[in-house]
C-alpha positions, 0 to 999 in steps of 0.5 A, spaced: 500 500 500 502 506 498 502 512 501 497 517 500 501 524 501 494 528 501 491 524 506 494 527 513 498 520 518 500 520 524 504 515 528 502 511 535 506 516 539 503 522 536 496 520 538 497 523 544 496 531 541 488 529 540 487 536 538 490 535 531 487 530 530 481 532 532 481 538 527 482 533 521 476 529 523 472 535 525 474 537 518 472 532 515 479 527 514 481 521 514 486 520 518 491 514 517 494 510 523 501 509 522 507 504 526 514 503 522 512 507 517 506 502 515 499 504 515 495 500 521 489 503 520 485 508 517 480 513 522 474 516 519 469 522 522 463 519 523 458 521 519 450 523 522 446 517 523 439 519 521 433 515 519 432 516 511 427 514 507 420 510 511 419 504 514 416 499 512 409 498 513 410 493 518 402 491 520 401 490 513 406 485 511 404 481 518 397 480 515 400 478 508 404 472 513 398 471 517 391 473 515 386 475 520 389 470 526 390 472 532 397 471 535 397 470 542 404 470 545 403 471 552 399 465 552 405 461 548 410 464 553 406 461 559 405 455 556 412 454 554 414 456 561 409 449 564 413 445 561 419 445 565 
């Protein structure tokens, strides 16, 4: 793998001076992690998780599988537990 000179690196001891490195991940960089001269990781920003797109519309598919029956599982639990 070669280096990539436009990608900032640091090595093991330099991970002591977070403040670098978080302004590369504030900023948006993905910082390589190197040891020897070898890149060993690669950190990346995290990126906002949100819900994208809808749901699926989970009541309907349960009546596609299973139709108008009523489903009991508090009833299956106990009779289940009866057993032991």
């Amino acid at each position: 793998m070669c280096h990539n000179p436009t990608m900032p690196n640091v090595n093991i001891r330099q991970l002591r001076n977070t403040r670098k490195l978080k302004a590369w991940l504030r900023a948006g960089e993905t910082v390589e992690l190197r040891e020897r001269d070898k890149v060993i990781a690669r950190i990346v920003p995290a990126t906002e998780q949100g819900v994208t797109g809808e749901l699926p519309d989970f009541a309907a598919r349960r009546k596609n599988i299973f139709g108008d029956r009523v489903l009991l599982g508090a009833d299956l639990l106990i009779e289940e537990r009866g057993r032991y």
